[in-house]
C-alpha positions, 0 to 999 in steps of 0.5 A: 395335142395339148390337152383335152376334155372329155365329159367335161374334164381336162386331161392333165397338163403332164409338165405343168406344176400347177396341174399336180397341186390341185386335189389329189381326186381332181389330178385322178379324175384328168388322168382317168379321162385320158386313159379311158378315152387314149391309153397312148397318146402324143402330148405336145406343149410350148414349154417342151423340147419335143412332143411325147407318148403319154402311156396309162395303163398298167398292162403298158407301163409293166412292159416298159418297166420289163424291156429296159433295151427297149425303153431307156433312162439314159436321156432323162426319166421325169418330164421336166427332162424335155424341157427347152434347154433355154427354159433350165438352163440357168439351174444347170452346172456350167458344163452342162451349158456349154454343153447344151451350147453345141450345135446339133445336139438331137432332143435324146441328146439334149434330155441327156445333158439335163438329167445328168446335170441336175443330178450330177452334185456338180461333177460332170462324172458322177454316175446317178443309178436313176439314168443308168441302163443295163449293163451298167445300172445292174452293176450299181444297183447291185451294190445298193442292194448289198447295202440295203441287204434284207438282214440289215432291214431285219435288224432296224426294227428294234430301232424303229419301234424305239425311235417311234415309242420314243416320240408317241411317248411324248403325245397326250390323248387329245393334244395336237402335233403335227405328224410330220415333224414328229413321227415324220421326222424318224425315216430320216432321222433312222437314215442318219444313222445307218449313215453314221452322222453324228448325233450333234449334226444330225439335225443340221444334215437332216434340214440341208438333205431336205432343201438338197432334195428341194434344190436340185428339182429342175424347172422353169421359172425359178428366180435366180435366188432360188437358183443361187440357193439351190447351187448353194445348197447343192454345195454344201450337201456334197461337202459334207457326205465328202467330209464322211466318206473321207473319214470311213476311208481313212478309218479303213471302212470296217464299219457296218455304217452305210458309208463304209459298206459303200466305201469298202464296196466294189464293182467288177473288181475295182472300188465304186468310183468316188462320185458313184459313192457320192451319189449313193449317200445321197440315194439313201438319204432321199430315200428317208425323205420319201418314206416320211411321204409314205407314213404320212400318206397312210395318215391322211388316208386314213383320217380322210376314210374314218370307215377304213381306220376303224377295219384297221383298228379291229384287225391290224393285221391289215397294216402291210395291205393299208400300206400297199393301198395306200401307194396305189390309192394316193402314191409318192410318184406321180410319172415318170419317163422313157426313151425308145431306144429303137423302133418299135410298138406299143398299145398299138402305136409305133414309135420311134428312136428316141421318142420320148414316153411319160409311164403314167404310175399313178394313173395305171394304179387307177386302171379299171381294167385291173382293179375293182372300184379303183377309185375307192380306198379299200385296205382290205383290197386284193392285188391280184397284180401288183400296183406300181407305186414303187415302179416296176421292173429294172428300175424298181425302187430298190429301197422298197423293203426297206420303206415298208418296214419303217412305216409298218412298225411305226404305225403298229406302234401307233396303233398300239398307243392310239385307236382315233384321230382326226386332221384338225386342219389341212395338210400343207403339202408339195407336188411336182410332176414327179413327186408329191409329200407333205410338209405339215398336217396338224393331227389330234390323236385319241386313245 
């Protein structure tokens, strides 16, 4: 099965970019005539390596998230890991070619190598937290956790709120801005810091993560000048959180940065492996990309459902509930994926070792079976059971306290200053298969 229609509408053409850049409703619509109609189903394209179970119902994708022995991220998490290896190669450091050039290699295996490569900074023995299983992923996200520690989030909010009063200051009632690269611009600015990057290069290291973030996307169809970019700024990335790690190490780390915390950290007893501390710099700056997408979701929500930002001007105390709508209603994530470790069963369907599983996130968090009106943006909605926009289970974000602290105290500053706006013009945004954000939206406030 490709795809399908039923009632008129196409079911998602799950490892296809284009499918994500339509309207976000149009997206909804395909994935919730696939739900309703096959909650699993196999899906089979040219431009894959092998067929996959597509799941889409939250009651599954919650006993994925739940049974990491069962379900694993070690041969890839995102569709795009299932491509040909022909299709990507190109994009991939020379050990992965030469090791995608082997005889033999089973699909799992061939996801393996791709997942590894693309986030691998170039060094075959970086470990990245996203393809780790337990044991070893607990050990590693235990040390993001104690970066990330909720005393270290309690103390930002000063911060944030300054960092927000600071630029709302600088909006006039009825002068257009555009919110990204303004209020958008304090989760990675904010990131930055707890980083320690000096101020004079912030700007610079704050454009090199976004194109980084860009580049290292794998997928089909790039020309070698995009693939050439992407090496190049894969390159200079690394580099430059090699040049901070190099300086903590040598000071003796006994800063509070998040660079001497990781410096200094420490798994079964030995020094997180130097790779390993690469990869978690990088984490935690993409994390700063991915609450921008955050607050600037909440933004469009609310621009596009006037009814919703006057309930929450008349009661702001609804700001965590609009935030936790918002990831359910309009999500950052789009899927991600799994492999069966084992035999075994779900929804009713047995698959086998190695078979690959797209956990459709945000079709599950439209799942009428759990929530009321679904396809409405309510923020005064109930959760009777929690949405999955920041995943479920083992591989749960771990920054998400983290993220919703950010974009709660910037939007009651917001909202301190401004009761009204509107989207002058159409948000210019981006999509994959695995995330969406938004690159500009030119936005007039009124007081």
């Amino acid at each position: 099965m490709t795809t399908e229609t039923v009632t008129g509408v196409e079911w998602p053409r799950w490892e296809d970019p284009e499918f994500y850049l339509q309207d976000s409703e149009a997206v909804q619509a395909s994935m919730g005539a696939a739900r309703r109609a096959a909650p699993i189903y196999r899906y089979e394209s040219p431009k894959l390596n092998t067929g996959v179970w597509v799941l889409s119902r939250l009651r599954d994708l919650r006993y994925v998230g739940s049974h990491p022995e069962l379900f694993g991220n070690r041969y890839g998490f995102l569709i795009g890991d299932a491509m040909k290896p022909e299709l990507v190669a190109d994009q991939l450091p020379d050990w992965a070619r030469e090791r995608l050039q082997q005889p033999g290699l089973s699909p799992a295996e061939v996801r393996g190598v791709i997942v590894r490569a693309k986030l691998s900074l170039g060094d075959p023995e970086l470990e990245n937290i996203a393809y780790l299983d337990p044991p070893r992923h607990g050990q590693v996200r235990s040390v993001l956790s104690g970066a990330l520690r909720p005393s270290l989030v309690r103390s930002l909010k000063p911060r944030i709120a300054e960092l927000a009063d600071e630029v709302l200051g600088g909006i006039e009632p009825g002068a257009e801005v555009d919110f990204v690269k303004t209020l958008g611009r304090i989760p990675t600015t904010l990131m930055t810091e707890l980083i320690g990057v000096p101020r004079e290069t912030r700007e610079h290291f704050i454009e090199l993560a976004s194109e980084h973030l860009n580049a290292v996307a794998v997928r089909p169809g790039r020309t070698p000048e995009e693939v050439e970019h992407g090496e190049e700024m894969a390159q200079k990335f690394r580099d430059y959180i090699e040049e901070l790690l190099a300086e903590r190490k040598a000071a003796g780390s006994a800063g509070d940065d998040l660079v001497s915390v990781v410096a200094r950290s420490q798994i079964e007893g030995e020094p997180v492996p130097h790779s390993m501390a690469l990869a978690f710099i990088s984490f935690f700056i993409n994390s700063g990309e991915t609450t921008r997408a955050l607050l600037s979701h909440l933004a469009i929500c609310l621009a596009e459902h006037p009814d919703q930002r006057r309930l929450l001007a008349e009661q702001p105390d609804l700001l965590p509930n609009a935030l936790e709508e918002t990831m359910r209603y309009y999500p950052v994530n789009w899927t991600h994926c799994r492999t069966a470790m084992e035999p075994t069963e779900i929804a009713g369907q047995v698959v086998d070792k190695d078979d690959y599983l797209i956990v459709a996130y945000a079709s599950a968090n439209r799942d009428e079976d759990v929530f009321e009106r679904p396809d409405e943006y309510d923020i005064s909605r109930a959760f009777p059971i929690d949405h999955l926009g920041f995943g479920y289970g083992e591989h749960g974000c771990p920054g998400r306290l983290q993220a919703t602290t950010i974009v709660r105290i910037i939007w009651e500053r917001i909202l301190a200053r401004f009761t009204d706006w509107e989207l002058t013009s159409a948000p210019v945004t981006f999509s994959t298969p695995f995330i969406r954000g938004v690159v500009s939206m030119p936005l007039r406030f009124e007081a």
